[in-house]
SEGU-443144 format. One record per residue (C-alpha): y negated, x, z; residue number from 1; chain. Coordinates in Angstrom, 1 decimal. Each point is the difference from the previous one (the first is absolute). Example, Ala and Ser with C-alpha at 12.3 -4.5 7.8 and 13.67 -1.06 7.14 Angstrom:
BEGIN
       c2       c1       c3     n   chain
      4.5     12.3      7.8     1       A
     -3.4      1.4     -0.7     2       A
This chain:
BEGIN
       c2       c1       c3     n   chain
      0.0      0.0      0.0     1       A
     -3.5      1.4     -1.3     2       A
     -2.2     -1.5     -0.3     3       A
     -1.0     -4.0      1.8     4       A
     -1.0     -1.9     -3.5     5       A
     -1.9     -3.3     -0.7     6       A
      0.1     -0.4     -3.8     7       A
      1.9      2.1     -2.7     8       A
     -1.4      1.8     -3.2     9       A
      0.2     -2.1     -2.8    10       A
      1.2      3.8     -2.3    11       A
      2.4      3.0      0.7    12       A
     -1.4      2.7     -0.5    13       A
      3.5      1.9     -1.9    14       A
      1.3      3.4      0.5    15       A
      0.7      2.1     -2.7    16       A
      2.2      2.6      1.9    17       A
      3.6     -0.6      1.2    18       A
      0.1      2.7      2.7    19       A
     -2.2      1.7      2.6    20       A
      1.1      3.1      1.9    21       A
     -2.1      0.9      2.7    22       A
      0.7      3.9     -0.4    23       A
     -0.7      2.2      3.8    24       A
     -1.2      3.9     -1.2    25       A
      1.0      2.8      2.4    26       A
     -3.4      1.6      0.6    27       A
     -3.8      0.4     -1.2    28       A
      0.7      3.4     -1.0    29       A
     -1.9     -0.9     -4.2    30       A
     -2.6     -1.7      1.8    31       A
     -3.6      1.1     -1.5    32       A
     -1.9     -1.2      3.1    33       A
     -0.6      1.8      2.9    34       A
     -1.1     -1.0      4.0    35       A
     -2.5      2.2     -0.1    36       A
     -1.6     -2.3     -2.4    37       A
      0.6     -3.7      0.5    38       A
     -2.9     -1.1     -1.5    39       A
      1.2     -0.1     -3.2    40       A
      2.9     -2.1      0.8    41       A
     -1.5     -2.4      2.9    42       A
     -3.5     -1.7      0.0    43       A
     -2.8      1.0      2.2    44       A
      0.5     -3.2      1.8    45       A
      3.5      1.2      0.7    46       A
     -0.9      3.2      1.5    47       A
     -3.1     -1.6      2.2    48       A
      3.1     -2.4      1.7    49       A
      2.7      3.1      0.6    50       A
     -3.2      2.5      1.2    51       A
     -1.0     -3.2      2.7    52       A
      4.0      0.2      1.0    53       A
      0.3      3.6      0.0    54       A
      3.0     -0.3     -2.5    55       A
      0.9      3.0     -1.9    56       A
      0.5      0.0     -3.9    57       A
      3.9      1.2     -0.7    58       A
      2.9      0.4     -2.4    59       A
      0.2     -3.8      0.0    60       A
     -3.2     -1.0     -1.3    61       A
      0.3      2.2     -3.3    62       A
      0.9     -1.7     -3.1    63       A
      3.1      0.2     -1.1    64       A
      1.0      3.0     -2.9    65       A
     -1.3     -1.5     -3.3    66       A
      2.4      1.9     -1.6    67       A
      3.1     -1.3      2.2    68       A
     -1.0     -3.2     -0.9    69       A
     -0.4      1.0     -3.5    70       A
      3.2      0.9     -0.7    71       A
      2.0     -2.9      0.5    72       A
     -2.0     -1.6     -2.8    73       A
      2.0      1.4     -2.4    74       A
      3.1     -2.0      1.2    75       A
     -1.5     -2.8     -1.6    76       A
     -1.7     -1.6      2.7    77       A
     -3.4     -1.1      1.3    78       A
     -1.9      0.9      3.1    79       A
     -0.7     -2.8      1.9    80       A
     -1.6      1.2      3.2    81       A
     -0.2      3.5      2.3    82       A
      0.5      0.7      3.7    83       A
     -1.9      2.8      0.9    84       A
      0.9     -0.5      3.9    85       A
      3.4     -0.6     -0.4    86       A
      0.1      2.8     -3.0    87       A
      1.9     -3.0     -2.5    88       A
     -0.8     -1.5     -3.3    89       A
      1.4     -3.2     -1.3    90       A
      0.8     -1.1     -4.1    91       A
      0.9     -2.5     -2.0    92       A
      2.3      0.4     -2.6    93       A
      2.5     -1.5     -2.2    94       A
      2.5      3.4      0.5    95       A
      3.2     -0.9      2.1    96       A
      0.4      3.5      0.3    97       A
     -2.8      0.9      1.3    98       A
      0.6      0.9      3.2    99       A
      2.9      2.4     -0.8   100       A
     -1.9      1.9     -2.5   101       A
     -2.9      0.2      3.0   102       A
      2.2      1.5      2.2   103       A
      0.3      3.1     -2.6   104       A
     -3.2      1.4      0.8   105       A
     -0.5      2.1      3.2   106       A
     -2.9     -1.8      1.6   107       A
      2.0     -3.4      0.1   108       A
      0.7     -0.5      3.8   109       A
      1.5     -3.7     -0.5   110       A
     -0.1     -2.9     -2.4   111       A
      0.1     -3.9      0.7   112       A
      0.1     -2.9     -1.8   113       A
     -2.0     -2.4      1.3   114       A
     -0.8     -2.6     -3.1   115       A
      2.3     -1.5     -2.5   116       A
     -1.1     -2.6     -2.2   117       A
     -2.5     -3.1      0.1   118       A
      2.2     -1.6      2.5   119       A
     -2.1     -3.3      1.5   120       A
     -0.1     -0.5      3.8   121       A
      0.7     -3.6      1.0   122       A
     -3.7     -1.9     -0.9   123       A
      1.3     -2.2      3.0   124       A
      0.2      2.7      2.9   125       A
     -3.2      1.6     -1.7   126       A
     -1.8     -3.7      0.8   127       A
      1.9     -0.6      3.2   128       A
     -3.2      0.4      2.4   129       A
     -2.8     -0.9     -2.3   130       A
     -1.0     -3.3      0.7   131       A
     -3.0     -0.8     -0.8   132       A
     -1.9     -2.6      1.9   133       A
     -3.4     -1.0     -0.7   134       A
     -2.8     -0.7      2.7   135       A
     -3.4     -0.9      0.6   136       A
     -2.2      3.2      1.3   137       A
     -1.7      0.2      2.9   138       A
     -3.6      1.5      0.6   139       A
     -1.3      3.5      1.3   140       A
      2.8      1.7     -0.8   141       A
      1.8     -2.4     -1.2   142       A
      3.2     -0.9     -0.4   143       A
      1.3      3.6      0.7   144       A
     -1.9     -0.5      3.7   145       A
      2.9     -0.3      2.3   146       A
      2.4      2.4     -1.6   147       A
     -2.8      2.7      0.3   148       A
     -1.7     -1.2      3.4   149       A
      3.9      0.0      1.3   150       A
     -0.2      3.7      0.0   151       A
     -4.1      0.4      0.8   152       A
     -0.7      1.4     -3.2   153       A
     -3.1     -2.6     -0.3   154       A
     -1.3      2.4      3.2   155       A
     -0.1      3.2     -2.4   156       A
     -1.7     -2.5     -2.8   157       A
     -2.5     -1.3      2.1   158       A
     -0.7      3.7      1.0   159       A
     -0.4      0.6     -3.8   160       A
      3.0      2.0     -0.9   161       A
      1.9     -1.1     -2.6   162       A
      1.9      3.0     -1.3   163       A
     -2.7      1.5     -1.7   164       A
      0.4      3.4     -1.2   165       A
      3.9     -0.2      0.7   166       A
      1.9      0.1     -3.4   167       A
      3.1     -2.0     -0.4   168       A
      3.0      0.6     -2.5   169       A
      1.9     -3.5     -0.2   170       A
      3.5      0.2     -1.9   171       A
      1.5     -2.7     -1.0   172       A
      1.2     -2.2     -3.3   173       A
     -3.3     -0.6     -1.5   174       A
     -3.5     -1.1      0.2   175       A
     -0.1     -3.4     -1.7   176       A
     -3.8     -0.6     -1.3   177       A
     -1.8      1.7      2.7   178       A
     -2.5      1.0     -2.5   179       A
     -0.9     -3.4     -0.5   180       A
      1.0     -2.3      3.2   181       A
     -3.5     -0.5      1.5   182       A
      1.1      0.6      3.5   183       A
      0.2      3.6     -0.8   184       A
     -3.5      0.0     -1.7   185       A
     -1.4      2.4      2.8   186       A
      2.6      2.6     -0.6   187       A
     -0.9     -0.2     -3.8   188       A
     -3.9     -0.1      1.1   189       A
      0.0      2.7      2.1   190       A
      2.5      2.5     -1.6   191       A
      3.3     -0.7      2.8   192       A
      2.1      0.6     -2.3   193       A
      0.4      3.8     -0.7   194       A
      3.0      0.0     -2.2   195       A
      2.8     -1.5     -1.7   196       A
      3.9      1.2     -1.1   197       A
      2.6     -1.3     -0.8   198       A
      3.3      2.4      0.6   199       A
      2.6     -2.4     -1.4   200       A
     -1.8     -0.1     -3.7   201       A
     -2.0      3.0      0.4   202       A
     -3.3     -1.3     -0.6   203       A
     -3.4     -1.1      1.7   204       A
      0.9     -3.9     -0.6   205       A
      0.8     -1.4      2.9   206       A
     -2.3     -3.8     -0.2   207       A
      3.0     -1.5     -2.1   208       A
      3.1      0.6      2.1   209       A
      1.3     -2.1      3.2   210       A
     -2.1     -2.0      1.7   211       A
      0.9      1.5      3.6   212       A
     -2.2      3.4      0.8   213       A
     -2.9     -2.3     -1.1   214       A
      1.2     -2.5      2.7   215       A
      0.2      3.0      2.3   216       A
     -3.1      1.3     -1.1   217       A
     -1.7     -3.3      1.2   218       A
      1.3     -0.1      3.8   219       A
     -2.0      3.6      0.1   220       A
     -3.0     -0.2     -2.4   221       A
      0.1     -3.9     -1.2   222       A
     -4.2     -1.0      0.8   223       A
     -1.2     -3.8     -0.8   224       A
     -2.8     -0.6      2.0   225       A
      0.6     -2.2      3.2   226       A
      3.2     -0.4     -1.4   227       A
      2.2      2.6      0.0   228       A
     -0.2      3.6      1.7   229       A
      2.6      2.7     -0.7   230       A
      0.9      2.0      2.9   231       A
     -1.7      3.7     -1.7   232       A
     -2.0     -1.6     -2.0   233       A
     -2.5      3.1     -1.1   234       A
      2.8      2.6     -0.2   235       A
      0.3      1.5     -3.4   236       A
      3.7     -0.2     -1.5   237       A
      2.0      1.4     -2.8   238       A
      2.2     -2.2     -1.4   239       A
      3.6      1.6     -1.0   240       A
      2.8     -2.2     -1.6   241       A
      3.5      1.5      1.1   242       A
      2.1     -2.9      0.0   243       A
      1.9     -1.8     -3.2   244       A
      0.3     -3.3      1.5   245       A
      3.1     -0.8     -2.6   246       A
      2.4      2.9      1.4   247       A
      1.0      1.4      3.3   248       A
      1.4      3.9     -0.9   249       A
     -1.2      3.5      2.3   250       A
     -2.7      0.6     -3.0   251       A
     -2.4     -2.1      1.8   252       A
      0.2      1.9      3.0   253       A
     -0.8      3.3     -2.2   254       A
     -3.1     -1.9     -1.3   255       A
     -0.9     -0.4      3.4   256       A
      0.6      3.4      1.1   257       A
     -2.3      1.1     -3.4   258       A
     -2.4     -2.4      1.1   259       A
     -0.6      1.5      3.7   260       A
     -0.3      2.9     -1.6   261       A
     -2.6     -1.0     -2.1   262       A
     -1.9     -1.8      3.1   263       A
     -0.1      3.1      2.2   264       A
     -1.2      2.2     -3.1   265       A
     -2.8     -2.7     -0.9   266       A
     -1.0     -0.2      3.8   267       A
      1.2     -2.6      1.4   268       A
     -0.3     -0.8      3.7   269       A
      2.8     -2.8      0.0   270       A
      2.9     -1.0     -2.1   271       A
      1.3     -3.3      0.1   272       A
      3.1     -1.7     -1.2   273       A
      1.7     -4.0      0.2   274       A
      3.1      2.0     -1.2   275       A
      3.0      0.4      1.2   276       A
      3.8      1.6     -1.3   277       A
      3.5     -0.4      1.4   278       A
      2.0     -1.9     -2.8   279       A
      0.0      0.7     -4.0   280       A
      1.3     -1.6     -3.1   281       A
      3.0      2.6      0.0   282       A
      1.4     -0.1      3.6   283       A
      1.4      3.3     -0.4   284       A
     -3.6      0.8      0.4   285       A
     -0.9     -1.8      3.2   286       A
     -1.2      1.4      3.2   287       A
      2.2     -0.2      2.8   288       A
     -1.9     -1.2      4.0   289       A
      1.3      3.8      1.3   290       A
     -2.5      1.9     -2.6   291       A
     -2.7     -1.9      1.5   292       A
     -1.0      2.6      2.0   293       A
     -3.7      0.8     -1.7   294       A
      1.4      3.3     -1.5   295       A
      3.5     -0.4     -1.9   296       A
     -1.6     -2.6     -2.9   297       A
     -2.5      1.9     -2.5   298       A
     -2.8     -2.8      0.4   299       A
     -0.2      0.2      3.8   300       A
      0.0      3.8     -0.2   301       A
     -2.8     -0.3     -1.9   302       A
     -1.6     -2.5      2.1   303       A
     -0.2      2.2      2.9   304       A
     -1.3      2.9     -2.2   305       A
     -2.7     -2.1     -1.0   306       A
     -1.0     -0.6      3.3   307       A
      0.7      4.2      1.0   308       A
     -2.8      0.0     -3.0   309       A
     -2.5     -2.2      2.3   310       A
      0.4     -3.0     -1.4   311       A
      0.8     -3.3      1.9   312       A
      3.2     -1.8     -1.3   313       A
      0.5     -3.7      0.3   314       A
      2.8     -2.0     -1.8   315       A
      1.7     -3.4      0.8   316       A
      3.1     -0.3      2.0   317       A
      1.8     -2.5     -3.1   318       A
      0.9     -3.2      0.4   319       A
      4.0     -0.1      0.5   320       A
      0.0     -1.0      3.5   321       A
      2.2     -2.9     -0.9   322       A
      2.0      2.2     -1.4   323       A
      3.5      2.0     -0.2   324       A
     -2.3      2.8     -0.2   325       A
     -2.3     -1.0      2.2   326       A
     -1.8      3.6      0.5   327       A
     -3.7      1.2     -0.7   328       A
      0.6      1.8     -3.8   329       A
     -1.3      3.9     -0.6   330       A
     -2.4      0.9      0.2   331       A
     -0.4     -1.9      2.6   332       A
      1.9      2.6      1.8   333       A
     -2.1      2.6      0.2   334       A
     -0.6      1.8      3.2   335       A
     -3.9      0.2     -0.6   336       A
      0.0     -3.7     -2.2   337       A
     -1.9     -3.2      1.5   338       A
      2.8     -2.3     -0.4   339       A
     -1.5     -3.6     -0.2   340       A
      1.8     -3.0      0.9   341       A
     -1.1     -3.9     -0.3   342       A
     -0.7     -2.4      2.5   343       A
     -1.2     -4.0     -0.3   344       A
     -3.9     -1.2      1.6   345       A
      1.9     -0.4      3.1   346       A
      1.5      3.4      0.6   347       A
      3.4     -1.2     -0.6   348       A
      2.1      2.9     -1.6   349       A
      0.6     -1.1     -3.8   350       A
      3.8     -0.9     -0.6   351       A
      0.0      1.9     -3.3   352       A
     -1.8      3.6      1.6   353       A
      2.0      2.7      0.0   354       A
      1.6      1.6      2.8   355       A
      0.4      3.7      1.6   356       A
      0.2      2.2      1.5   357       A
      0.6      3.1     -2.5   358       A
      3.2      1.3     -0.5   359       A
     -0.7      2.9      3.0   360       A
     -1.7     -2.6      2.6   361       A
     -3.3      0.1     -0.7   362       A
     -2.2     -2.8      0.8   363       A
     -0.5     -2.4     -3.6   364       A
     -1.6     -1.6     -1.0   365       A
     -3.4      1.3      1.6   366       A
     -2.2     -3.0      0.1   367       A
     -0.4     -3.6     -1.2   368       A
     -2.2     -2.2     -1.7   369       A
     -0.3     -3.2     -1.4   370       A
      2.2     -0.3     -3.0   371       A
      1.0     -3.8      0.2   372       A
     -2.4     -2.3     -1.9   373       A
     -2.5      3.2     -0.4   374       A
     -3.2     -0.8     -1.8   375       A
     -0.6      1.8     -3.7   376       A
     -0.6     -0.5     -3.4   377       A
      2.8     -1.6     -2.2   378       A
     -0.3      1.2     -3.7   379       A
     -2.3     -2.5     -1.2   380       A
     -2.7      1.6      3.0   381       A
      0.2     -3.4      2.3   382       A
      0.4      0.4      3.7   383       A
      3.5     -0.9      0.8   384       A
      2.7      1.0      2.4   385       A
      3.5      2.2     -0.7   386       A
      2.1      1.9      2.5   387       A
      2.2      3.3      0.2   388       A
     -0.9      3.2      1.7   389       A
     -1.5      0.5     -3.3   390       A
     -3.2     -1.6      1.1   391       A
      0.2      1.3      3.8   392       A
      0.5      3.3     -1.3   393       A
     -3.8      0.2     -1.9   394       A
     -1.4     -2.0      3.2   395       A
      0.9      2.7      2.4   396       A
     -1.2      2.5     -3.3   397       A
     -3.7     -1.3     -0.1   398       A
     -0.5     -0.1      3.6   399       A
      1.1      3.8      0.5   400       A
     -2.3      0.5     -2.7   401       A
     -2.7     -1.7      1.9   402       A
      1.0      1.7      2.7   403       A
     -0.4      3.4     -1.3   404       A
     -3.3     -0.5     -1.6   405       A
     -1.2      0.0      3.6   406       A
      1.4      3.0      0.6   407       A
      0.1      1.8     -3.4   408       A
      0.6      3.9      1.6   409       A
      3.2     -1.1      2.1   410       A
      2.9      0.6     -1.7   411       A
      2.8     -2.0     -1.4   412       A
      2.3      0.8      3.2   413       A
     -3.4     -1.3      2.1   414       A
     -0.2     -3.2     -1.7   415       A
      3.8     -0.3     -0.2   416       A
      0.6      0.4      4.3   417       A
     -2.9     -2.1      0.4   418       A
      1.6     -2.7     -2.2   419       A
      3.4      0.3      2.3   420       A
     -1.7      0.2      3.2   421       A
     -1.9     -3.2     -0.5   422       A
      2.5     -2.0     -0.8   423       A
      1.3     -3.1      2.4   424       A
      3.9      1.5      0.4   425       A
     -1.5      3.5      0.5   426       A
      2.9      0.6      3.4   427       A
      2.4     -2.7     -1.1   428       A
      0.3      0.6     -3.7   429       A
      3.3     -1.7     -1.6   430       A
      1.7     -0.2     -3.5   431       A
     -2.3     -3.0     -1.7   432       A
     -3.3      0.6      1.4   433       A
     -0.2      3.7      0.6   434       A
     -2.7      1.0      2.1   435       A
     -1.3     -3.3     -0.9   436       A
     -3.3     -1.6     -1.3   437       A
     -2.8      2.5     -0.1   438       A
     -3.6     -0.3      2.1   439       A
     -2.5      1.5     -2.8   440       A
     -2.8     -0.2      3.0   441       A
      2.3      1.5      2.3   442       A
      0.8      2.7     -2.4   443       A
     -3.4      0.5     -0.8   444       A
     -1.1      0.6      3.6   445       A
      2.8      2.5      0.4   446       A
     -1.2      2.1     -2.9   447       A
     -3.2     -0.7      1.6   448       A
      0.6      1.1      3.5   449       A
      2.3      3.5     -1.7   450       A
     -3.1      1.0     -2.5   451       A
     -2.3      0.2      3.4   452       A
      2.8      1.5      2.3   453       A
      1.7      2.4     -2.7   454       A
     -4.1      2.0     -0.3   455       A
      0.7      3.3      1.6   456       A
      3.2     -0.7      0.8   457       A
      4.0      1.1     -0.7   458       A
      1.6     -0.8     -3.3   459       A
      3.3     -1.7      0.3   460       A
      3.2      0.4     -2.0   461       A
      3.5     -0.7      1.0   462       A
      2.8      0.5     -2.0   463       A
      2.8     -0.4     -1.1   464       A
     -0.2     -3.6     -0.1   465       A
      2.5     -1.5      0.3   466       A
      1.5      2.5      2.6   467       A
      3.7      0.6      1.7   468       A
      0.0      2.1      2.8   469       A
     -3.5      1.6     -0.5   470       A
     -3.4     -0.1     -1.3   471       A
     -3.2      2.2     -0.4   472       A
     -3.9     -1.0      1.2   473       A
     -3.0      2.1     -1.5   474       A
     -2.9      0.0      2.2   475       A
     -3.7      1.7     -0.4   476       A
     -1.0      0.1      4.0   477       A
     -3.8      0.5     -1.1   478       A
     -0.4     -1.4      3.5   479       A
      1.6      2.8      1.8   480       A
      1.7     -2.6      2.4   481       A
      3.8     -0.5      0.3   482       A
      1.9     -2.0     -1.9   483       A
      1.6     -2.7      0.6   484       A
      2.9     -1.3     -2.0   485       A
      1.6     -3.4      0.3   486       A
      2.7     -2.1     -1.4   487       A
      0.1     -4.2      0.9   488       A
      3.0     -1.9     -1.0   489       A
     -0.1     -4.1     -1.7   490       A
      0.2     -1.1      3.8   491       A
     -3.2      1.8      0.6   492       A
      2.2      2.1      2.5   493       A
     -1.3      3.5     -0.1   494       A
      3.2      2.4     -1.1   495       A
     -1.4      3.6     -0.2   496       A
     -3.0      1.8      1.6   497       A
     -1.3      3.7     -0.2   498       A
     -2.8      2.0      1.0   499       A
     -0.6      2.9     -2.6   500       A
     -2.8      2.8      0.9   501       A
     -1.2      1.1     -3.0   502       A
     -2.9      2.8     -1.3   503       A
     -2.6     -2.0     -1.4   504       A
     -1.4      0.1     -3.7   505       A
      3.0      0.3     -1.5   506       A
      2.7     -2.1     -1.6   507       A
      3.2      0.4      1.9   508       A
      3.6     -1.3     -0.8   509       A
      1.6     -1.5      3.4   510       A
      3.9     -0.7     -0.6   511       A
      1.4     -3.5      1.7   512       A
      3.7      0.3      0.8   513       A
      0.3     -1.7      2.7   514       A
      0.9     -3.0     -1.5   515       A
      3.6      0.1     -1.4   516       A
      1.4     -2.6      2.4   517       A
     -2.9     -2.5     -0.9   518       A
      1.9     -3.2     -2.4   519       A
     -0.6     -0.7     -3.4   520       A
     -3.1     -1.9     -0.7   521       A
     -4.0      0.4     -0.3   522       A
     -2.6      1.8      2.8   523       A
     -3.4      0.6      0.5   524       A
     -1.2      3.1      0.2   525       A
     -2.7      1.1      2.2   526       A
     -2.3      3.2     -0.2   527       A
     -2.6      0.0      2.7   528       A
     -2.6      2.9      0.2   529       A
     -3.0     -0.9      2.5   530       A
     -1.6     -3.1     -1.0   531       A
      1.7     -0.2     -3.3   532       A
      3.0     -2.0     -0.8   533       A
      2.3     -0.1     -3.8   534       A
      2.8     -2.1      0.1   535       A
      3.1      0.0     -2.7   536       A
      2.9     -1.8     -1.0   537       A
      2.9      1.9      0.1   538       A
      4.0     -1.1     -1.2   539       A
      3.1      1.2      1.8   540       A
      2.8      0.4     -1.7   541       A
């Protein structure tokens, strides 16, 4: 289950290749780029968000060798898309033997098939959750008022930020006549829209496809005066179609892996997706619940690298809640991914949400947020109603980016703890709601209270997280006071204490390993020096 559909395309759009091998190269070793120069290969705007993070350019951010990926063109095939994080590149082609004769030359690591065909997915599970109902709007907000005053969102609006200067990468299975709906005249006024591409048909046409990113686009940037409100409504957005709505194969999840790529490279500060994989038109293909562990499928992988590259991650949970597979979908997974699930106007847990935890006991899905009867667009650009984690996904999208836009020089890790720590199941999070149903005032206020508290005082890292028997904490005690580490379990009970004495100025590195007989499951972690206070979630494995 992908995608949470309302009304079909009318055309199929037909592919001319029979095959596509996604083919994994054993190094970088041809590459003409260097780290000592990413500005050739990453936008300004790219570099300004890892410099704010203090992340380091490596091996994995250079392109892929051009002439690796080259040289399989000769076996008669078509390049379709590149990984440069995961060092892969993916092509169509009409050879059945193409992966033997890739596997002759040296730099081939592996080769998988992972499309066959135009094989259709069911146009009945593709529509199971898109039912459209249509309503009356409300004023002020509108109709979209409870489902963002739910999570206090309207305090950050009222406050005047609205996601502006945050940009947004939405992928998804098309864009339906955003160019022309007139609820998305002030993106189109005021230049929101930074870009288009379309990585299934390799062009900038994206206005023509599905009708769905353009109903997720509305929940986030829809704007009819005292009528309806998105929930980011001045963030600017690139719009990137991954998804072909007609076939269900491990190609779209390589479109969404070139797509992330092409979001961090442009600059983007968030990258969201109503997308979701477990099951494909060849079974032998499927994901299995045990790889859901946010490393073992490509697309999570590349999730989490995304968000190692500054960039917040936010996708829905899926919708198979009522199902046998009744699991959140990669990437989904991910160790660093917002997972979204839905709830209806009265907090109840949506039936059709899907369920966690991960495959190695982490907490999913992370939050909530309304995704039963959610206010948006429908194709034709009326308010009307639709439900899936498809549209709680975008919600929850739009309000970080608010969120941010407060606080533009925090990073992504800021925005995504205060997200967490907001939320109403923060010490009693559970396997449909998460942590629960996010506080955007509360959140604010907590970024609030850290930017005053966090001048002149220590930096905090801990890692690895999750941990098993151990973790590190890096500290700068400009204060020259002790330091004061803490760790709180869900009962609020506190677990570990230690007093470290420390030479102030410098960052130090204290090792916890004490902790070995504490149980599986989530912490807080508390560093105390003087009057300052940082607090992190940490997972025990």
């Amino acid at each position: 289950m992908v995608l949470v559909f309302s009304v079909l395309l009318n055309s199929l759009m037909a592919q001319q290749e029979n095959y596509g091998f996604l083919v994994e190269f054993t190094d970088k070793n041809q590459s003409a780029y260097s780290t000592d120069h990413p500005e050739v290969f990453l936008s300004e705007r790219a570099l300004q968000r890892r410099a704010k993070s203090n992340i380091e350019i490596t091996e994995v951010d250079l392109p892929v060798s051009q002439y690796y990926v080259d040289s399989l063109l000769s076996l008669n095939a078509r390049l379709h898309n590149v990984s440069k994080w995961l060092n892969s590149a993916v092509y169509l082609t009409n050879n059945p033997d193409f992966r033997i004769e890739a596997f002759r030359s040296s730099f081939v690591k592996n080769v998988t098939l992972i499309y066959e065909g135009n094989s259709k997915k069911s146009l009945t599970s593709a529509n199971k959750f898109g039912h459209i109902v249509e309503d009356e709007p409300a004023d002020f907000w509108g109709s979209a008022f409870h489902q963002l005053d739910r999570c206090r969102v309207t305090f950050l609006h009222q406050k005047g930020f609205k996601g502006q200067g945050i940009q947004v990468a939405v992928l998804d299975g098309g864009f339906y006549n955003v160019n022309t709906i007139s609820g998305f005249d002030s993106l189109m006024l005021n230049q929101q829209i930074l870009g288009t591409y379309d990585f299934v048909n390799k062009n900038q046409q994206v206005y023509d496809d599905h009708e769905h990113g353009m109903m997720v686009l509305s929940v986030m940037a829809g704007n009819i005066p005292n009528q309806y409100l998105g929930s980011g409504p001045k963030a600017s957005f690139w719009l990137l179609r991954t998804e072909n709505v007609f076939s269900e194969f491990p190609l779209e999840e390589e479109n969404w892996i070139a797509a992330a790529e092409y979001a961090d490279s442009a600059g983007c500060d968030i990258i969201t997706a109503s997308l979701g994989y477990s099951e494909f038109d060849n079974p032998e293909m499927n994901h299995t619940i045990s790889q859901l562990d946010g490393y073992t499928i490509r697309v999570s992988r590349a999730a989490d690298l995304a968000f190692e590259r500054g960039m917040l991650v936010i996708n829905s949970a899926g919708n198979s809640g009522n199902e046998p597979w009744y699991y959140i979908t990669a990437p989904s997974d991910g160790k660093n991914v917002i997972c979204v699930g839905a709830i209806d106007a009265m907090d109840n847990l949506a039936s059709f949400s899907s369920r966690g935890p991960s495959a190695d006991g982490r907490v999913k899905p992370d939050v909530v947020a309304q995704g039963v009867k959610t206010s948006l667009f429908n194709k034709f650009g009326n308010i009307s109603e639709a439900n899936g984690t498809s549209f709680s996904c975008p919600l929850i999208t739009g309000m970080a980016a608010s969120l941010w836009s407060a606080f533009p020089n925090k990073t992504n890790r800021d925005v995504y703890d205060a997200i967490q720590y907001s939320s109403s199941n923060y010490f009693t999070p559970n396997e449909g709601y998460g942590y629960g149903i996010p506080d955007f005032e509360k959140a604010y206020y907590r970024l609030l209270q850290n930017t005053v508290s966090d001048v002149g005082s220590e930096m905090l890292i801990s890692f690895p997280n999750p941990f098993k028997n151990e973790f590190h904490v890096n500290v700068q005690n400009i204060g020259n006071t002790d330091i004061v580490v803490e760790l709180y379990a869900f009962t609020g009970a506190k677990v570990y204490s230690e007093i470290f004495t420390l030479p102030g100025s410098n960052f130090h590195r204290i090792q916890i390993n004490q902790i070995a007989r504490l149980t599986r499951g989530v912490y807080f972690l508390n560093v105390l020096n003087g009057a300052s206070r940082q607090t992190k979630t940490l997972v025990k494995l």
